[in-house]
N, C-alpha and C positions, 0 to 999 in steps of 0.2 A: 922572736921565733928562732928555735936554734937548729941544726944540723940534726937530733935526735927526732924534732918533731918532725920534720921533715921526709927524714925515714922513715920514722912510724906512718905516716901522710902516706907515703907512694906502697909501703908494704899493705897497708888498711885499703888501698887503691887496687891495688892488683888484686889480690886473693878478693876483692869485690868485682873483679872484672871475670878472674876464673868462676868462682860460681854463680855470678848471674848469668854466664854464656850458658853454663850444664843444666842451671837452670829453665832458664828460656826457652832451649832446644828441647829439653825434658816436655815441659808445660803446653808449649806451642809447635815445635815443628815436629819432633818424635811421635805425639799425639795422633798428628796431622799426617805423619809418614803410613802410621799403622792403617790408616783409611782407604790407602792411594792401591789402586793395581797394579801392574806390574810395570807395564813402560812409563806410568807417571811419577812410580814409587823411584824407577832406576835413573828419572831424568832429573827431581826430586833433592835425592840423595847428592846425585854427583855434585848437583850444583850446590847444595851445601856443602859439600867435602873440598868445593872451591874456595869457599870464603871463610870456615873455619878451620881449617887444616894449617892452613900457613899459620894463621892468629894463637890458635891454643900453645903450643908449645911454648912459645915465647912466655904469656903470662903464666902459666903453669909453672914451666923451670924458673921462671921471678917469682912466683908466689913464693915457693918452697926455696928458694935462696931467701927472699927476704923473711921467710920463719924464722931462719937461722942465725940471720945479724938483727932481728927482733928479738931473740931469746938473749943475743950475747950483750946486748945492749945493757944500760947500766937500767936494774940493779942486778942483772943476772939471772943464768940459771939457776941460781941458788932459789933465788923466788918463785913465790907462784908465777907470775908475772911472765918468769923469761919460763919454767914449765909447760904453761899454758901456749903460748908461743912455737913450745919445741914440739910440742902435741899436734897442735896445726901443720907444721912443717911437715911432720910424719903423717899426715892425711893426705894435705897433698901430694908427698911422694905417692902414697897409695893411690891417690887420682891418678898420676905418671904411668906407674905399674900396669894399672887395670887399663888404661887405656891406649900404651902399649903393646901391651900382650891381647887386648881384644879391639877393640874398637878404631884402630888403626890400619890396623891389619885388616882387619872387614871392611875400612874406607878405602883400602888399596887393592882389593877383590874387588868391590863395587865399580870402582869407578873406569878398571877394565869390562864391564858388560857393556853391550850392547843392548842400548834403549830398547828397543823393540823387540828383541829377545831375550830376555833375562833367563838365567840358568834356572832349571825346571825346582831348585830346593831353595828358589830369592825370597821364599818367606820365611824358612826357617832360620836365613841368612837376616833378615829382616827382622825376627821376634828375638833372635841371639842380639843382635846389636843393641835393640832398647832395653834390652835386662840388662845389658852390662852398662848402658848409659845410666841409665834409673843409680844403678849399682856407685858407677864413679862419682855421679853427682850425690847421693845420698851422705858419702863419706866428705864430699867437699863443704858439707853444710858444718858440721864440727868442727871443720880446719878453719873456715870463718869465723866460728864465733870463740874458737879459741885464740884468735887475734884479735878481735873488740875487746873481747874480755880482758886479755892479755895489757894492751894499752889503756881499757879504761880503768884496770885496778892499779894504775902508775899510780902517785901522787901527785894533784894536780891534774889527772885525766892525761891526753894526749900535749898539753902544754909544758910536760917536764923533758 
């Protein structure tokens, strides 16, 4: 086992950790959010914005670092290989983007309301958020599989 596979191992790790989260929240709790009323929706949300807020950043800015020492990895940018890699990287960032410029910012509106009064427009506050999640995760799915892809057209797969 050498030091490159290694790398590829925690970058193929992360960017599976970033979009099975946008995933799952997509599938299962966004779903579930769009159902909720209003003081269930705003009690709901906080309490996820407690346990994914801290987490996302971390593997996101590591996803998309490790696009980057994926692509430069040998045999390079020159190849498909380290392309396919830089492609991901650049999704990710896009995930970063989108979910800075929206969905942050709405987790940090949110989670100033008060449960049992939520601001008279928390649904269109509420149908904004899953368009732009839908949105970030959709583009994190590419970034994935431009890194499978990427490692498994090495020579050797992920054992080179």
């Amino acid at each position: 086992m050498t030091i490159f596979f290694l790398v590829r191992l925690l970058v193929l790790f992360l960017a599976a950790l970033v979009t099975g989260a946008l995933m799952v929240n997509w599938i299962g709790l966004a779903r579930a959010m769009a159902r909720l009323s209003s003081p269930a929706y705003v009690e709901f949300h906080q309490a996820t914005n407690d346990t994914f807020d801290p987490y996302m950043p971390i593997v996101v800015v590591g996803a998309v670092l490790g696009g980057i020492v994926l692509a430069a990895l040998p045999p390079g940018l020159t190849s498909l290989s380290g392309r396919l890699a830089l492609l991901g990287a650049f999704c990710y960032a896009a995930v970063l983007v989108i979910s800075l410029a929206t969905g942050v910012r709405m987790n940090r509106q949110i989670a100033g309301w008060p449960i049992a009064h939520p601001p008279e427009n928390w649904m269109k506050v509420r149908v904004r958020w899953i368009r732009f999640h839908i949105l970030r995760t959709l583009v994190s799915v590419p970034a994935l599989l431009g890194y499978l892809a990427s490692v498994m057209l090495l020579p050797g797969g992920t054992n080179s």
